[in-house]
Structures are given as C-alpha cells and as structure tokens.
FIRODREN-823381 format. One line per field, with one value per residue (C-alpha): residue in three letters; x, y, z. Coordinates in steps of 0.02 Angstrom, whole numbers, plus 50000, padded with zeros to 5 digits. Each point is the difference from the previous one (the first is absolute). Last residue first. Layout:
BEGIN
residu: ALA,...
px: X,...
py: Y,...
pz: Z,...
end
This chain:
BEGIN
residu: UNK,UNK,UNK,UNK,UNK,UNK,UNK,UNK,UNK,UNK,UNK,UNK,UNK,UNK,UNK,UNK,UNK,UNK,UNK,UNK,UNK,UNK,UNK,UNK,UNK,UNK,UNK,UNK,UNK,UNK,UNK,UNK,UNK,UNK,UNK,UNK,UNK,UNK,UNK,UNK,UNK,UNK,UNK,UNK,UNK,UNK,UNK,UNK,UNK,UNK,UNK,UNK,UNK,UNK,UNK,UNK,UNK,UNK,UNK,UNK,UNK,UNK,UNK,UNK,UNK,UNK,UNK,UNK,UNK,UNK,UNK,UNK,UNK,UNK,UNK,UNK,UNK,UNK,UNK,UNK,UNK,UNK,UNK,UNK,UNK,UNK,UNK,UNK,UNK,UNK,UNK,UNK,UNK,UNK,UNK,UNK,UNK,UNK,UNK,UNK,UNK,UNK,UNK,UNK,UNK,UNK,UNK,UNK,UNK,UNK,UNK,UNK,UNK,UNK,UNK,UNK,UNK,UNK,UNK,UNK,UNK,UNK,UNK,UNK,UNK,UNK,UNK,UNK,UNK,UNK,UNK,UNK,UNK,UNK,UNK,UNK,UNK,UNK,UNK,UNK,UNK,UNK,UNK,UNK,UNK,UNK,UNK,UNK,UNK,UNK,UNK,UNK,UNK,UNK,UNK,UNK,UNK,UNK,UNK,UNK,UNK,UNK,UNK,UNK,UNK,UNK,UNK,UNK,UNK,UNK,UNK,UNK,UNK,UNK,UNK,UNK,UNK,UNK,UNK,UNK,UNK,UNK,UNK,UNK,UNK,UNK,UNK,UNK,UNK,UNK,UNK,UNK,UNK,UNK,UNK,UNK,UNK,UNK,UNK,UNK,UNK,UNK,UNK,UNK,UNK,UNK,UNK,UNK,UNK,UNK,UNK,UNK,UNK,UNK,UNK,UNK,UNK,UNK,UNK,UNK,UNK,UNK,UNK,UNK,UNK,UNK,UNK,UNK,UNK,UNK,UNK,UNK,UNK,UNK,UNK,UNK,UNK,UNK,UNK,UNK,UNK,UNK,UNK,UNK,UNK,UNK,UNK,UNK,UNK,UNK,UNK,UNK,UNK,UNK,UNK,UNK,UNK,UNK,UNK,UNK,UNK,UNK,UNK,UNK,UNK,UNK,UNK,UNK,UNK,UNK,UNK,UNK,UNK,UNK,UNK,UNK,UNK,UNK,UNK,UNK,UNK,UNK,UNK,UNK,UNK,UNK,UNK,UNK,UNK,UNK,UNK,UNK,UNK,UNK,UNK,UNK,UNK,UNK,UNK,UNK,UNK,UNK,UNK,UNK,UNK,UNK,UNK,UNK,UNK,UNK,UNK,UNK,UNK,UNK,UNK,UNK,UNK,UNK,UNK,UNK,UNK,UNK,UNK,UNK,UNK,UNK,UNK,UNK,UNK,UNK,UNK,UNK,UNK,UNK,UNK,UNK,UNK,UNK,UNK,UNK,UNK,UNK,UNK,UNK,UNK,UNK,UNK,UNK,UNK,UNK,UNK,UNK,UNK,UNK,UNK,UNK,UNK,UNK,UNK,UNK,UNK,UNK,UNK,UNK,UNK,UNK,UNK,UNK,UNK,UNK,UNK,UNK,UNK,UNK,UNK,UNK,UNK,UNK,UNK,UNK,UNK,UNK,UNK,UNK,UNK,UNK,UNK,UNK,UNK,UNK,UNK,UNK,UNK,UNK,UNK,UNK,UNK,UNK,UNK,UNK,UNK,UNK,UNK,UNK,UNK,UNK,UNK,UNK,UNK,UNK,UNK,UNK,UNK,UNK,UNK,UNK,UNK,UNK,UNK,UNK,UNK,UNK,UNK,UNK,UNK,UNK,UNK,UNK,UNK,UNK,UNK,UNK,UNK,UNK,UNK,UNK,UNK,UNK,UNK,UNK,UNK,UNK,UNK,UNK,UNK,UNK,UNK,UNK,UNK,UNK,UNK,UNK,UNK,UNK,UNK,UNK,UNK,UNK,UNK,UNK,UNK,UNK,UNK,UNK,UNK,UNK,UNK,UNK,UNK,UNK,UNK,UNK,UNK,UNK,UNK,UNK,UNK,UNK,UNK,UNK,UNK,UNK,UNK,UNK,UNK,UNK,UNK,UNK,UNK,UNK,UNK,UNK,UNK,UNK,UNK,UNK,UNK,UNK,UNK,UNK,UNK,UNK,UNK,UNK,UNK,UNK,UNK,UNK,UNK,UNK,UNK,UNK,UNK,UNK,UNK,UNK,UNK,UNK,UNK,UNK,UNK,UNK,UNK,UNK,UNK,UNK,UNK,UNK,UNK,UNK,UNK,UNK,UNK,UNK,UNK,UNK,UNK,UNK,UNK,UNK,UNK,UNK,UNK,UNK,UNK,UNK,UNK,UNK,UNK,UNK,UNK,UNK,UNK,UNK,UNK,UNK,UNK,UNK,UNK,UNK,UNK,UNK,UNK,UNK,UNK,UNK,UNK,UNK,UNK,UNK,UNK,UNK,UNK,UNK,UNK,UNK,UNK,UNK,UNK,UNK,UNK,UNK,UNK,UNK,UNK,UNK,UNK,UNK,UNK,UNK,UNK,UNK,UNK,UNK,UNK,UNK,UNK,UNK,UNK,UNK,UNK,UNK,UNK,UNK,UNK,UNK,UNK,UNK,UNK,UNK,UNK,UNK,UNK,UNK,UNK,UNK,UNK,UNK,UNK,UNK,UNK,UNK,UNK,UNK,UNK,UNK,UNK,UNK,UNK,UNK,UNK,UNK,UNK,UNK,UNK
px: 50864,49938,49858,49896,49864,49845,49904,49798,49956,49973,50103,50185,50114,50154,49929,50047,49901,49881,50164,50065,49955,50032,50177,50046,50170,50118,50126,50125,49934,50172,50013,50109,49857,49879,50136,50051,49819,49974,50169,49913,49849,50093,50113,49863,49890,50171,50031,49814,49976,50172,49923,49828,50074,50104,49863,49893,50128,50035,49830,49894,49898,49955,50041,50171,49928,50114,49870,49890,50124,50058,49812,49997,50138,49937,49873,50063,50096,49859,49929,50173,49998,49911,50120,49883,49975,49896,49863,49975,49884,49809,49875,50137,49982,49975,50039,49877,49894,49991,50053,50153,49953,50082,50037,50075,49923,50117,50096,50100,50095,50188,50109,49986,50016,49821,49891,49896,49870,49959,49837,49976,49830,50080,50162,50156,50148,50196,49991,50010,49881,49987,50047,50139,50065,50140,49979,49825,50013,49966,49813,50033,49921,49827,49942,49940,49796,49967,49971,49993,49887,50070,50006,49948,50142,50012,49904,49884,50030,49899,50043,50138,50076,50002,49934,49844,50011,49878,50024,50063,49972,50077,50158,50108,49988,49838,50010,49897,49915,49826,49985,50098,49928,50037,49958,49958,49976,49940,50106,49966,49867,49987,49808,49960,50035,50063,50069,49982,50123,49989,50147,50072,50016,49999,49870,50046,50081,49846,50086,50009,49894,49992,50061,49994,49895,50052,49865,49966,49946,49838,50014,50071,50014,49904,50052,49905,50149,50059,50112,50046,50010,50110,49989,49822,49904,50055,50181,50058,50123,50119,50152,49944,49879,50000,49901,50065,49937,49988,49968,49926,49920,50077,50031,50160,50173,49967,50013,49929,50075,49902,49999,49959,49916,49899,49979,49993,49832,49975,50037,49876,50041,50087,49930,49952,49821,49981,49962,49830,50010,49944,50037,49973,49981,49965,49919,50057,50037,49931,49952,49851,49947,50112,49934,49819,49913,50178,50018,50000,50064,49999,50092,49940,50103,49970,50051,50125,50163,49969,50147,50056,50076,50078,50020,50047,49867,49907,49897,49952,50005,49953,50080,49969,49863,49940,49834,49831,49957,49966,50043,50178,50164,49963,50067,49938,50013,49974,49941,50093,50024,50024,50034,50130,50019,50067,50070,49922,50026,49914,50026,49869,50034,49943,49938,49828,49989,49973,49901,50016,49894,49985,49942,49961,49950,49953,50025,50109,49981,50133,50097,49979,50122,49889,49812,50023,50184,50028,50038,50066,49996,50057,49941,49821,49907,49946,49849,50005,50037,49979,49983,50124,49903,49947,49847,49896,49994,49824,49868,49874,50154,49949,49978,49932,49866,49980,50119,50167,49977,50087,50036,50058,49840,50011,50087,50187,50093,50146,50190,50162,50020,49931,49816,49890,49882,49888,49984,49856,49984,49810,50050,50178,50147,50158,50037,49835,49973,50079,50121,50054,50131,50033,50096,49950,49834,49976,49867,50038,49863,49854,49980,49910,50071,50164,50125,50105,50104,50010,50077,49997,50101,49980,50065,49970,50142,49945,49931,49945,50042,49923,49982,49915,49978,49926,49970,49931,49944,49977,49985,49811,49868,50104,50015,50033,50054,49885,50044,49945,50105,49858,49906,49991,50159,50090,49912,49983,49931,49982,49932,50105,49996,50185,50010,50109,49906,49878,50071,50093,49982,50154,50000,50112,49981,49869,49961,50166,50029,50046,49981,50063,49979,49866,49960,49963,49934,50000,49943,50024,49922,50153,50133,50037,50054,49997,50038,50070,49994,50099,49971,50126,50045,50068,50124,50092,49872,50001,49978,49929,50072,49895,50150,50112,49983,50091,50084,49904,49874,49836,49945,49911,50029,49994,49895,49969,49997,50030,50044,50049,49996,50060,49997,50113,50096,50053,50175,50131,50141,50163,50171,50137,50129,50112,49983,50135,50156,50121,50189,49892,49918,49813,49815,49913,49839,49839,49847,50123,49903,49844,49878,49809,49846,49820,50049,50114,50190,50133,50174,50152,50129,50156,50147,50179,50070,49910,49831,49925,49829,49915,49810,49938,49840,49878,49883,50142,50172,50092,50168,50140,50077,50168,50127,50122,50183,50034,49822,50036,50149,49937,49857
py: 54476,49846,50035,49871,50095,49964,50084,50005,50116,49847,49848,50026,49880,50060,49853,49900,49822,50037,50032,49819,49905,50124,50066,50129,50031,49954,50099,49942,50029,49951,50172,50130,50084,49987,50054,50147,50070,49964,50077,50154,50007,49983,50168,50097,49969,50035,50164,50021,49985,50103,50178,49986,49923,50139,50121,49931,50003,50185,50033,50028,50118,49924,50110,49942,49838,49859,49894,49996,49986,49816,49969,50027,49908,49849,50002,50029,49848,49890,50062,49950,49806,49926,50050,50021,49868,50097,49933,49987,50109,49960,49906,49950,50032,49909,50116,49974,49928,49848,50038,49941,49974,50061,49938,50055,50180,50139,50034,49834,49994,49968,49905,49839,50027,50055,49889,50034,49915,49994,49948,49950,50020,50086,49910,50036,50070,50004,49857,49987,49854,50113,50127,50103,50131,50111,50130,49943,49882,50061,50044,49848,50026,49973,49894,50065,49929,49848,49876,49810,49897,49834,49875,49821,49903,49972,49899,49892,49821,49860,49840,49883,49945,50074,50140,50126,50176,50109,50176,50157,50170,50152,49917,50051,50160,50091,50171,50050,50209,49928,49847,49890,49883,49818,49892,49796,49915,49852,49872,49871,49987,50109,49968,50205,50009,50170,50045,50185,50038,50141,50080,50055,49809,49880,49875,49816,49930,49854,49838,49969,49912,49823,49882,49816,49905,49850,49872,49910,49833,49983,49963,49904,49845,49844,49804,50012,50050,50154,50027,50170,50151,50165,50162,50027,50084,50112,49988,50155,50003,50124,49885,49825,49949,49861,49867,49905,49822,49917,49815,49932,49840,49953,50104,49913,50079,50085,50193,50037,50170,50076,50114,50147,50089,49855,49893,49816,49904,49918,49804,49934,49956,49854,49837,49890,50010,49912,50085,50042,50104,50181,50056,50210,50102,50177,50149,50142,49920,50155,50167,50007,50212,50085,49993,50057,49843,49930,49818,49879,49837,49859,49838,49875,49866,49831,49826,50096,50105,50071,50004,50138,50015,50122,50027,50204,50144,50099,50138,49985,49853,49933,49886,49832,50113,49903,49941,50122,49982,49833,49823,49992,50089,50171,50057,50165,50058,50205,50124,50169,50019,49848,49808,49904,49823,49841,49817,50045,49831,49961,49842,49967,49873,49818,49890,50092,49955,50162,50151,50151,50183,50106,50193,50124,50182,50081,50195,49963,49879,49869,50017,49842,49824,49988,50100,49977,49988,49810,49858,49841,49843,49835,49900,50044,50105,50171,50111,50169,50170,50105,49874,49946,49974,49844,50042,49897,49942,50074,49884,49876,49997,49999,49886,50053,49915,49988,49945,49975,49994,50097,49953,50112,50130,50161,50118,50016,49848,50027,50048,49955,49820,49981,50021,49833,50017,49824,49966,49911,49946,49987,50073,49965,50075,49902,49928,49945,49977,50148,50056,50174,50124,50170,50154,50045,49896,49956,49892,49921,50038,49898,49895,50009,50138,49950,50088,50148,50080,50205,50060,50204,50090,50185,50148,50166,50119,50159,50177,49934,50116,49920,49796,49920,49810,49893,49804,49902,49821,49860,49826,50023,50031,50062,49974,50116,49999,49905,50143,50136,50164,50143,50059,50182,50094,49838,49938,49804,49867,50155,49912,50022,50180,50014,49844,49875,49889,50006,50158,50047,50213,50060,50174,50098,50217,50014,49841,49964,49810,49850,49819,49842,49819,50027,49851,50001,49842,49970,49883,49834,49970,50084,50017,50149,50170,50146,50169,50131,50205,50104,50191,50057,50182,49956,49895,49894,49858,49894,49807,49855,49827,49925,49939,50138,50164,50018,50159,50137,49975,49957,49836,49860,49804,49830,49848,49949,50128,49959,50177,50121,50191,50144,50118,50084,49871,49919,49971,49839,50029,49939,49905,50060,50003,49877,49876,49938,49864,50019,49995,50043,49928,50088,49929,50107,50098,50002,50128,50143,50139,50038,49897,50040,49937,49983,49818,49924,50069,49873,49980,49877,49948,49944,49866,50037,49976,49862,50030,49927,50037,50121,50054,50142,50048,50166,50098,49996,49963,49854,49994,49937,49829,50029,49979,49858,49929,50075,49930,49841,49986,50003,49892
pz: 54557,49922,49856,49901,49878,49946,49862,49941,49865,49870,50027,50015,50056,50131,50094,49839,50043,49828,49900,50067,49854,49844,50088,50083,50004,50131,50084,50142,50189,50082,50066,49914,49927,50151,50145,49887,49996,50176,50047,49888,50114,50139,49987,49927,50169,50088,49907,50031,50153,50080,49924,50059,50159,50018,49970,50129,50122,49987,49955,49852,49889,49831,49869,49972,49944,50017,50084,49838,49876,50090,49975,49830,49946,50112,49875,49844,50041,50024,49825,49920,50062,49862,49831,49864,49854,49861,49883,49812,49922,49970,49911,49868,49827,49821,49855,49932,50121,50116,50187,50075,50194,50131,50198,50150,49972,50089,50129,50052,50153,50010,50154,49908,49786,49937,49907,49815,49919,49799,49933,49827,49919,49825,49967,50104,49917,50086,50127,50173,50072,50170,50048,50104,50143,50055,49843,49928,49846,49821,49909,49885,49858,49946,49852,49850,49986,49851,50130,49948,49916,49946,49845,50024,49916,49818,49848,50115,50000,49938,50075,49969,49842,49809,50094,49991,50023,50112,49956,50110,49964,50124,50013,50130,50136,49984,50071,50138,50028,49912,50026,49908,49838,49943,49868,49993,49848,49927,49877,50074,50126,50144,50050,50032,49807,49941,50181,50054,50154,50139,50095,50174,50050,49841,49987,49975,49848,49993,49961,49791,49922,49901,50117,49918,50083,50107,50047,50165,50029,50086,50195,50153,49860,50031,50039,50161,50107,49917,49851,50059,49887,50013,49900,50017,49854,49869,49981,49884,49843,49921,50101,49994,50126,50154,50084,50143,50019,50145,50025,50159,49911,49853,49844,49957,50002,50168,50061,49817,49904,49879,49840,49941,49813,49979,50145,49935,50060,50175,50021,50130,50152,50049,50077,49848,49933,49829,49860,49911,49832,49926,49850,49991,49839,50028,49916,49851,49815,49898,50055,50150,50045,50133,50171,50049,50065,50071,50002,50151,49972,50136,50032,50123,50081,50082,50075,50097,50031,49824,49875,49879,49821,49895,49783,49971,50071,49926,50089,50168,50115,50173,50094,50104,50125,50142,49984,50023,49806,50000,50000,50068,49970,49877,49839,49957,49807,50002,49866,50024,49791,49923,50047,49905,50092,49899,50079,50170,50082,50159,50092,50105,50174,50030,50141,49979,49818,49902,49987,49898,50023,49865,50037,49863,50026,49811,49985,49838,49890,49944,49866,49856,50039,50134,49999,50176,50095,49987,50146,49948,50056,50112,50130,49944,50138,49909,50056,49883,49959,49855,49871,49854,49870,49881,49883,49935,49800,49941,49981,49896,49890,49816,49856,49831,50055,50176,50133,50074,50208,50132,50185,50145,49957,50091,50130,49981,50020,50128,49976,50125,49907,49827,49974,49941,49855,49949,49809,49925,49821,49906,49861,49941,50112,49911,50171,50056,50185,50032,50159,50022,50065,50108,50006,49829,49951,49799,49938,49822,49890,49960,49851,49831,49930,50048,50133,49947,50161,50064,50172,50011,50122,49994,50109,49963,50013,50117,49997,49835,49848,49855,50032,49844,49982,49881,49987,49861,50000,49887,49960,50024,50132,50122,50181,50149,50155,50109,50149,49875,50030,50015,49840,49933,49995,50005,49831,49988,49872,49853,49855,49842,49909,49989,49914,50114,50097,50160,50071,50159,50049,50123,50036,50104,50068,50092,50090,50031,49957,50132,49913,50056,49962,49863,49939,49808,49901,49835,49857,49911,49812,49909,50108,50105,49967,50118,49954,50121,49985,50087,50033,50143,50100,50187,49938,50139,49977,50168,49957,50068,49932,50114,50104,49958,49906,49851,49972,49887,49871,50059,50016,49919,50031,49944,49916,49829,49869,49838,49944,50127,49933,50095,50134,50117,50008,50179,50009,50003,50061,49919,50088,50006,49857,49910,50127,50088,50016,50142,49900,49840,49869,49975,50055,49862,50042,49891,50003,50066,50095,50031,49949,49975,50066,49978,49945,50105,49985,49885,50058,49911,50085,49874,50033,49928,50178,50106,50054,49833,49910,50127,49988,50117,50021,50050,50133,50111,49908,50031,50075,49896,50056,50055,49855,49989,50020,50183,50045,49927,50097,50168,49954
end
C-alpha cells in the first residue's frame, strides 16, 4: 500500500450536485467530471494523473454550479437551483445576484410525465416571481404563480412530458432561495414519494396503482400532522396524499438510548420569540452524554444545558453565539436542554440553530468533563475529575472571567457551579473624574475607540492630555491613549517674604502656591510681634494676608522699668534728708550693681542656647499667645 500511494494519484473528490469518472490512478490516467442537469461545471471537465516524484492531478478539482436556467432533455431525476455555490444536503442554494430572470425547460420522455417538489422556496413578495407552466409555448397552462398561489405541499404534476419554469427577482432586499427536486415517472404509474429528513417503505416498488408506502422521519425530526400511509390510485394514477412532513419540533419527550436533539425548523433558521425545552431520560443506572457537534445561535438567544429533568437543575453551561464541537455529561439518568430566542433580535439568515447527539454512558465516579474555556484556560488540583477536585479557571490577557473562578467536584458527582466563560474585554476602565475640571465622554460605555476630554475651572490649567482614546491591543485589554491629565493652579506664586532677624519658618522655600501657609518662630529669649501665621492668597500677582513678623528681644520692657524707678529717686526735686539722700544715692548704685552681676551670672552660666524648635514651641515660656506674656526674673 505504501508504495502504491507513492506510485499513484489520490482519488479525486467528487463534485456536489455532479460525477466523477477515472480511467487509471497511475500516471497517464484521466478523471473525467460531468454536473447534474440544472448545473454547470466550473472548472476542468478532465484532469490528468501526471509523472512526477509524488504523482498529481493536473489541476483541482471542478465545482459544479447551479445554472441560471436552461434546457434538460430526457429528464429523469435531479435538481434546480440558483446559480451560486452549491448548497449541501438538498442541494440548497443562496443566489448572490440580487437582479435574475431565468427560465428552465423540462423534458421528459414521450408518454411519462413530471413531477415538481418544492424542497425550499423563500421569495420577496415585491420584488421575485416565479410562474411554472404545463409545457413550453408561452401560452401553456399556468400549474403555479407565486404572486397568486401558495407552495403546494403535493408539488406539482404535469400533464405531459413537459414543464416550464420562470423566475424574475428585480431588486430584492435579499437573494431568494430556491430548491426545486423534479423526476419523470410513467403515465400510468405513480411518482416516486420523496421525504427529506426521513424515508419510506412500498409495497410495490415501481409504484403501480394500488401501491402503499408508509413515511418514517429520520432521527431528531417528527411527522408533521397527517396521513403516515399513502395509496396509488385513480386513473391516470395519483397519490390519495401529500408526502408528510418530517420537522424538527420545538421541544419534546425523548427516552431512546441514543438521539439527537434539533433546533426547530433544523437544517432551516429557527424562529424567533419561540421558548423550547427538551428533556432526555435514560436507564437509571446510566448517565447522558451530550455532544453538541454544531451550535450557531444569533443575536442574545440562549442554549441552557441543565442536570436533571427540568428547568430547576443545576446549570451544565449556557451558550451564546457559535461555538466549535463540545460535549457535557449529566450526573444522572437525565438532562434537559433549553433554547430561548429573542422576539426582537436580528431577523433568521441561513444555517442558524443547533445540532445535539445525545447518548447513555455508564456512571463511573468522576464528574463530568466540562467544555474548553475559550479565551483561558484551567488548572485541575487532580489529574482525574474525582471527587474533591479543584479546578482554577483563568483568562488570557484582553479577556474577562465571568462567573466563579474556582469549582469543586463535590460529593454527589456534581460541580459547585456552571463553568465559567471568558469574554474578551471590549472597553476601556472608566478614567475617573478629574478634580478642578469636568469631562465629556463620547460613549459613557468606553468602548474602543471612545473618547474622554478634559476641561479646568476657570483660574486651573490642565496639565497632560486634554483628549484621551481607548485603543485596542494585539494582547491585553484596551488601554486608554495617555494618563489622566491634571488641573492645577494657574495663579503666580508668592515669594518668600524672608525670615525674621533672631527667628525662623517653616518648610522654607522660595515660591509657595496659592493656599500655602507659612509660620514663623522666634530664637529663645525673643518674642514674636506680629501674625504667626500667613497665607498666600490667589491673584495676580498672588499676595500674602499680611507682612512677615518681628522677633523682639523679651527682657527690654523689664528694663525700662527699673530705669524708671532709679529716675524716680534721683530727682532733685524731691526734698530729702541727710539719710534719705544717702540712701537715694547708695540704692541705686547697688540696685545697678546686681542687676548687671545678674546679667553676667546668666550669660556665663551653663544655660547654653537653644532654638525653638517645631515640638517644643508650645513649652517656650518666653511663647507668645495673643496679649498675654510671662516672664522669669532672679534679682
């Protein structure tokens, strides 16, 4: 095998809606590609297998499109579409051309006729057409006229060999959508019945009069209202019935082993406003695996996974949006899933529900897996989820954790709580006001690319940026374009008014802003005249409330004093004695005598200086506080 596949070409893929015939794999061998009727090829209709080293095709392989129109002669059994790519399954397809006129022609054999299905059909009511005649004239029988008739669940079935189709979109607000399924049976036989998401049993295989076929839906879809058994009859034969309907309901009872749960209307959009609960039960000995192989919801619509029957279980997760291939386990026997869509979200597009398979397991004693985090990851305190297990939850840088961080794997085989999701942070955190100033944002929310700018009051200056914008990065949160500017005083500042002779301030400096208080001291032995304290007040220029004060010596008012009394006795105008006037005289050369001893005794004591400082001012008994002085005097 090993060499063959050095020696040959891969089998080419076939097309959808087509064939692909190949003579030889080995080099020098040809694939040739043909398209169903109703279709076209794109691309090369035969590929070469060439000799190289690794042998390939010539070319890749083609496509096969829907036609906008055309002639199929002989027709048998296939498809119509519009052009654009091929849809799958049904061969649905989504024109990409909002302006069309195409015009089909069916051809059968002679003596057999035709019969239409129509798998899917979605026109604008304004603006497309689509008119299906009984042959080919222009004036043959009209079977079906969209601005007149509804879609006909029978289909349709013509008379001849022959059937025209016709169909005019001019301007839509959106492509219309058309899936047409067309076969020749006899005139004297029934058609083949046709049921998408579903089969049939007959008891006559070539569907003469008489035959009976039974419908049954595939798994995940249910039989619409109406007959489960058809009969060929009448002359030309006809069904006594339509085919039935298989669709995927909103909701449901399921207990097979196994299954599969559909959004409604699956593989079509489902609805919006519509509330649809599905509860699945299993053996009690067993658990539910739940495997979401597809999920693209739109809008805010929700899918809830819950433990248990019923919507007041514990919470397995709940989704938004799309999400890639996950799966989930219930604790127990059961597990209900629930989709709630939004009554006024965005209208259904194409290919928008779930697809869930659902399957009994055994119970074992861990609990159950939890999906990926998207945008984080997790850390587990044990390699298997046993009993006791934490796991830590964590973001990526640009992402938030909403929900709890930290889950236990608790005693009855059940997480602490629903997993938690990281989303990806979108705004930027709120600046914050700005003291002394205002700030207009365009978008109170912060997302990207908002902005934030700034404004003083009246006598501030802004200092920074006065616009900032909120950035995204390649990693990590949104961040705002600068810093958060600030408003600061526009006044001059005042200067210093200078330090007292034999005293001092405070927090010396050479300007002081507008509000700033400045405090003077006086050296030990010196009271202050004057206020202890001024203030710089705004203006321009800025000013002080008043000048700075003066440090005076203390002891000069007690000398004034004794001056004056020594004056007093000395008066010549004061009559005394002989021994009055030598005590007069002798008093105060003695009194003068003491008082500078004193003087002498306190400056060449051991008394050293000391200035004042901030935390002994208030102990100063030299310390002035408003008229109020006390002195310490030895004579």
């Amino acid at each position: 095998m090993h060499g063959a596949f050095l020696l040959s070409c891969a089998f080419p893929s076939q097309p959808d809606n087509g064939d692909v015939t190949v003579t030889d794999l080995h080099p020098g061998g040809s694939a040739t590609f043909k398209c169903a009727p109703g279709f076209r090829l794109q691309g090369a209709e035969t590929l070469v297998c060439l000799n190289v080293s690794r042998p390939r095709w010539s070319g890749p392989s083609p496509l096969c499109l829907a036609a906008c129109g055309g002639l199929v002669r002989n027709a048998s059994r296939g498809r119509l579409a519009l052009p654009g790519a091929p849809g799958p399954g049904l061969g649905l397809s989504l024109s990409l051309n909002l302006n069309l006129s195409c015009r089909w022609e069916l051809e059968a054999a002679p003596g057999q006729r035709l019969h239409l299905h129509f798998e899917r059909l979605a026109l604008d009511e304004d603006a497309d057409r689509l008119v299906v005649r009984g042959g080919v004239a222009a004036q043959a029988p009209v079977l079906f006229d969209s601005d007149v008739d509804d879609v006909p669940e029978r289909g349709l079935q013509s008379d001849g060999p022959h059937l025209q189709l016709s169909l005019v979109s001019d301007g839509a607000r959106a492509p219309p959508l058309l899936a047409l399924r067309y076969e020749a049976f006899s005139a004297d036989r029934c058609y083949e019945p046709f049921l998408p998401h579903g089969n049939f049993s007959s008891t006559d295989p070539s569907f003469g009069p008489g035959a009976l076929v039974t419908f049954a839906c595939a798994p995940g879809y249910a039989l619409a209202p109406g007959p489960r058994t058809i009969q060929c009859q009448g002359a030309p034969p006809r069904w006594n019935g339509s085919e039935p309907l298989c669709k995927a309901l909103c909701g449901g009872e399921l207990s097979e082993p196994a299954g599969v749960v559909l959004s409604p209307d699956w593989p079509q959009s489902y609805g919006p406003g519509q509330d649809c609960v599905w509860t699945i039960h299993v053996q009690e000995e067993k658990r539910v695996l739940l495997d979401m192989e597809i999920l693209n919801l739109r809008g805010r619509d929700t899918l809830t996974v819950l433990d248990g029957a019923g919507l007041a279980g514990r919470v397995l997760g709940q989704f938004l949006g799309s999400r890639p291939r996950f799966q989930l386990t219930s604790s127990g026997a059961a597990a209900t899933v629930q989709l709630q869509a939004d009554p006024t979200g965005p209208p259904p597009s194409p290919s928008q529900g779930f697809l869930l398979r659902y399957a009994e397991v055994d119970r074992n004693d861990t609990c159950p897996e939890l999906p990926a985090v998207p945008g984080g990851w997790r850390s587990a305190s044990h390699g298997a989820l046993i009993r006791g297990t934490v796991l830590t939850f964590q973001c990526q840088p640009g992402y938030a954790l909403v929900g709890a961080d930290v889950l236990t794997c608790q005693w009855d085989l059940a997480w602490s709580g629903p997993p938690p999701a990281c989303r990806r942070v979108v705004n930027c955190v709120d600046p914050g006001e700005v003291a002394h100033g205002r700030r207009s944002a365009s978008d109170g929310r912060f997302p990207l690319g908002a902005q934030v700018r700034f404004r003083c009051n009246d006598g501030y200056a802004l200092e920074g940026a006065a616009t900032l914008t909120c950035h995204a990065r390649d990693t990590g949160a949104p961040k705002w374009s600068d810093r958060v500017p600030k408003c600061v005083l526009q006044y001059e500042p005042c200067l210093n008014p200078g330090v007292p002779a034999h005293g001092y301030q405070t927090l010396y400096k050479h300007h002081y802003q507008a509000g700033e208080s400045l405090r003077f001291f006086c050296y030990e032995g010196y009271e202050l005249l004057g206020h202890v304290t001024i203030t710089c007040l705004p203006g321009r220029p800025s000013a002080w409330t008043g000048p700075p004060p003066r440090c005076k010596v203390a002891y000069e008012e007690l000398l004034d004093e004794r001056k004056l009394e020594v004056t007093q006795t000395t008066d010549p105008s004061r009559h005394m004695g002989g021994g009055g006037l030598a005590l007069a005289v002798f008093l105060p050369v003695a009194l003068v005598l003491l008082l500078l001893g004193a003087i002498y005794v306190y400056y060449t004591s051991s008394h050293s200086y000391s200035p004042i400082t901030v935390e002994s001012d208030f102990n100063n008994p030299l310390y002035e506080a408003g008229d109020t002085r006390e002195y310490e005097v030895s004579i």
